[in-house]
N, C-alpha and C positions, 0 to 999 in steps of 0.2 A: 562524534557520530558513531553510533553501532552497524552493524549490520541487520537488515528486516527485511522481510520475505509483506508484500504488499500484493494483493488482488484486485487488480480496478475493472470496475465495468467501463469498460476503450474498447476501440479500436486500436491495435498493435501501432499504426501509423502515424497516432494521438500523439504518443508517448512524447515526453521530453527529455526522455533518459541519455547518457553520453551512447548508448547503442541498443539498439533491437535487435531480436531474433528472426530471422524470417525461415520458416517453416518449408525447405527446400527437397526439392527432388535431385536424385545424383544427376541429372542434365544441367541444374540449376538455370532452367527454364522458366518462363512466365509460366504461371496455371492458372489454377482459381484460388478462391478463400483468400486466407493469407498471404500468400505468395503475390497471387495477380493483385493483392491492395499494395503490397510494399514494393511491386515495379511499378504501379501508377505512381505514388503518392511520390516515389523520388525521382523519376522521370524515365519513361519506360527503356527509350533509347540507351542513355547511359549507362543504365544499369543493365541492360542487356551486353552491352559491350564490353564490363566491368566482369559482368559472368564470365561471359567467353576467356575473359585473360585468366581468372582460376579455378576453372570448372577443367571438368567434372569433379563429382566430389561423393565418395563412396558413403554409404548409410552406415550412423553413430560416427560421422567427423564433421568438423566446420571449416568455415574459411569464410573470409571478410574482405569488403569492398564498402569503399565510402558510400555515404548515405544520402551523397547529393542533392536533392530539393528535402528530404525529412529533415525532421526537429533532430534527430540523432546523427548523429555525427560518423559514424560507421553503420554498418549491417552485416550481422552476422550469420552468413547463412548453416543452415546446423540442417541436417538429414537425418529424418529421422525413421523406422521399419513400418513397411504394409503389417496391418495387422494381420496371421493366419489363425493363431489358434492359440499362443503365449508358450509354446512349444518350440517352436523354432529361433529362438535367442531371441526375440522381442524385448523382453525387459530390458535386458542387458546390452543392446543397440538403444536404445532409447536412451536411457541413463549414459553410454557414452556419449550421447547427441549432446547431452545438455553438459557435460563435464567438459565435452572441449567449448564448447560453444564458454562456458565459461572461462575458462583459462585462457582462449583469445582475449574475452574483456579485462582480465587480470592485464595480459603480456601489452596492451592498447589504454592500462592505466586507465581505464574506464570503475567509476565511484559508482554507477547505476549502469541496468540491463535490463531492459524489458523483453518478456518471452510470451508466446503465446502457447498454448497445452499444445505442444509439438504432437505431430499421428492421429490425432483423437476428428480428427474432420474426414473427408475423403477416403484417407489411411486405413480405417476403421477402427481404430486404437478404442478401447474399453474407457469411458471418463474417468470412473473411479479407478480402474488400473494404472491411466495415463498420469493422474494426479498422484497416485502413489509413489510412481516411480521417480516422475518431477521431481515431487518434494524430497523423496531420500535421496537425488542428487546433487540437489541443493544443499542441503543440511549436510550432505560428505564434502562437499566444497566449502562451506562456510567453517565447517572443522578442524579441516586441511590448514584453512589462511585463516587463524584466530584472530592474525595481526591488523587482518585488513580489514575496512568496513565499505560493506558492501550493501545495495540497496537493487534488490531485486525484485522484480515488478513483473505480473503477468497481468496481460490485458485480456479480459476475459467479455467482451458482448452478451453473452446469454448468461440471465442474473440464475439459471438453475447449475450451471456450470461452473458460473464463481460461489455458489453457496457447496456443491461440494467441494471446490479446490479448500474455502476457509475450513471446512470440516476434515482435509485430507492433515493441513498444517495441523491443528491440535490433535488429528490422532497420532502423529508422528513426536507430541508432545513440545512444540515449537512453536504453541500460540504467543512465545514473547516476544517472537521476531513480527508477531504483524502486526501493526497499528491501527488502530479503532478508523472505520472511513463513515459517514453521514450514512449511508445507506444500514450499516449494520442495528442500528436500532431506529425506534420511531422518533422523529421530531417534527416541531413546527416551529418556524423562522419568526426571528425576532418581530414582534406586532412594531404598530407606528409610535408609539408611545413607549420615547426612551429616554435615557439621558445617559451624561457621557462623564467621564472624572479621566485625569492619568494617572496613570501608575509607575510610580520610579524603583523598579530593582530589577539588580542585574541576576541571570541565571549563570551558572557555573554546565558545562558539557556535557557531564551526566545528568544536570534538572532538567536542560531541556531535550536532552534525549527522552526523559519518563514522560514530559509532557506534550511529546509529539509521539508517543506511542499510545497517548488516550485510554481511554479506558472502557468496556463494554461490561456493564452490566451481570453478575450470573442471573439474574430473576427477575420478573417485572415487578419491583419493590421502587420505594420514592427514596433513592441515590443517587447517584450521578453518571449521566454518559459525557463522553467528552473527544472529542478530537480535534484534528488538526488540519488546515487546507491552506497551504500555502505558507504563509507569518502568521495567518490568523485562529486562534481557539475559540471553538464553539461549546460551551456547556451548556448541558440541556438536563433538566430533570428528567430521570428515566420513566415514573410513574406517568406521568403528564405529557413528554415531550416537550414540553414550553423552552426556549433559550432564555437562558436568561442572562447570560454573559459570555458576550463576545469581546476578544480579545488581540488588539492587533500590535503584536509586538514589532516595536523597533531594536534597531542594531544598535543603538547608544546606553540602551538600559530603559530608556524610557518609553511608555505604552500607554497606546488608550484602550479605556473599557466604554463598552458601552453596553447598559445594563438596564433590563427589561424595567417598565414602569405600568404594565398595566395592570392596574388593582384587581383584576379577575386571576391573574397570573403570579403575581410577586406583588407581597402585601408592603415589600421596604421603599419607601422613598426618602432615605436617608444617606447621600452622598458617603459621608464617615462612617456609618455602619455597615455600609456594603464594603470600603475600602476595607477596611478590620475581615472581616466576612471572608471577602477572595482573598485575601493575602494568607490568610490562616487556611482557605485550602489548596490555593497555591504551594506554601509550605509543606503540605500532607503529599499533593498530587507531582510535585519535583521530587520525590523522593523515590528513588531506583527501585527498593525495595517497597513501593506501597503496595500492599494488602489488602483487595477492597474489602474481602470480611472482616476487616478491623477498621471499616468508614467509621471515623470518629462523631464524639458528640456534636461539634458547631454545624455538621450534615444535618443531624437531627432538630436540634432548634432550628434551624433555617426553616425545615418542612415544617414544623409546628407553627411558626412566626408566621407563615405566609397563609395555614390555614387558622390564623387570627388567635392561634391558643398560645400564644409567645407571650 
């Protein structure tokens, strides 16, 4: 496993990561937004009580208290600067917020951390400033511990908020840490008319590292989008959106496909020609180094076959 920088449209309290972030005040008090979600959702009392033994807690530092009724296993509270004017050390309180907030989840042996855009609510933190700073303190962390792999997660609700944060990652030149998610391009869900085959081969650490990091399209050209949600692969034609092969991997090497059959959609109903088909881009799309400007030819026949000129 690598380490990847992920943006989900959550709530912080969704998360299933070994720890969250919660977006604290130096009282480490209940408030609103984030805060007042992650004393609900892990039970207000305890966590109130949980504060009091490590609070207060100055801005740009963290400190942590179990996570009690949440999916996460700890919580991180991390403090982050009122916005005044980007003058008065803002950045550089901010970016400490998120640097200890990580090296707690490091020092707690935590594989995942979900964060939410610390200051950017209430605070009045600039979004695009807020996600700049994030992100370069992420990427100093991730630098820092080559060795470790880490899986870090912001939960973003407002889908204008998570489309800057993705735009913040590739300006910062770090689109390889994020993983293709369904929302990122257009699709429509496998129709009723399928059929199914298994699939017998094993992936190797780095294949299916490439193949849970999917792939997004540069242009709306007939390629391929593809990600990942859970065990399971979704590939979709990019021109179309059509799925046309879901793929739900087991732990023993063996897998089932289940592979679109609607003649308006996918012209193949040939069980053995599809297996040949995905295993040759499986082959391509397991490869660490794949290039989608070098989508090889069997991409192309495929689009041709299915608009009947195959």
């Amino acid at each position: 496993m690598k380490s990847s920088i992920e943006i989900r449209k959550s709530s912080i309290v969704e998360l299933d990561t070994d720890a969250i972030v919660n977006a604290a005040n130096e009282d480490l008090a209940a408030g609103g937004g984030v805060s007042g979600a992650v004393f609900r959702a892990a039970g207000h009392e305890r966590m109130r009580r949980a504060c009091d033994a490590v609070g207060p807690c100055e801005t740009g530092k963290a400190v942590v208290t179990p996570g009690f009724a949440l999916k996460a296993g700890i919580v991180i509270h991390a403090v982050g600067p009122v916005w005044i004017d980007g003058a008065h050390g803002e950045p550089e309180k901010l970016k400490s917020a998120y640097r200890n907030a990580l090296e707690l989840a490091r020092n707690h042996n935590c594989r995942s951390v979900g964060f939410p855009l610390i200051s950017s609510g209430a605070y009045g933190y600039p979004v695009k400033q807020a996600w700049a700073d994030a992100v370069s303190a992420c990427l100093e962390h991730l630098r820092t511990h080559k060795g470790d792999a880490l899986r870090i997660v912001f939960a973003i609700p407002n889908e204008v908020v998570r489309r800057a944060g993705k735009e913040a990652v590739r300006r910062a030149g770090a689109g390889a840490l994020m993983p293709a998610q369904k929302e990122d391009w257009k699709t429509l869900p496998m129709p009723g008319k399928t059929a199914s085959f298994p699939l017998v081969r094993p992936f190797g650490g780095d294949e299916a590292d490439a193949l849970r990091r999917g792939h997004v399209p540069g242009a709306m050209e007939d390629k391929w989008f593809w990600y990942m949600e859970g065990s399971t692969l979704f590939a979709h034609r990019s021109w179309t959106g059509y799925c046309i092969y879901k793929i739900d991997f087991g732990k023993d090497g063996r897998h089932t496909v289940t592979v679109n059959r609607d003649p308006e959609q996918y012209g193949c109903t040939d069980i053995k020609e599809d297996r040949e088909t995905l295993n040759k881009l499986l082959d391509r799309w397991a490869e660490p180094s794949y290039d989608p400007c070098e989508e090889w030819l069997s991409e192309t026949y495929d689009s041709l076959k299915k608009a009947g000129k195959g």
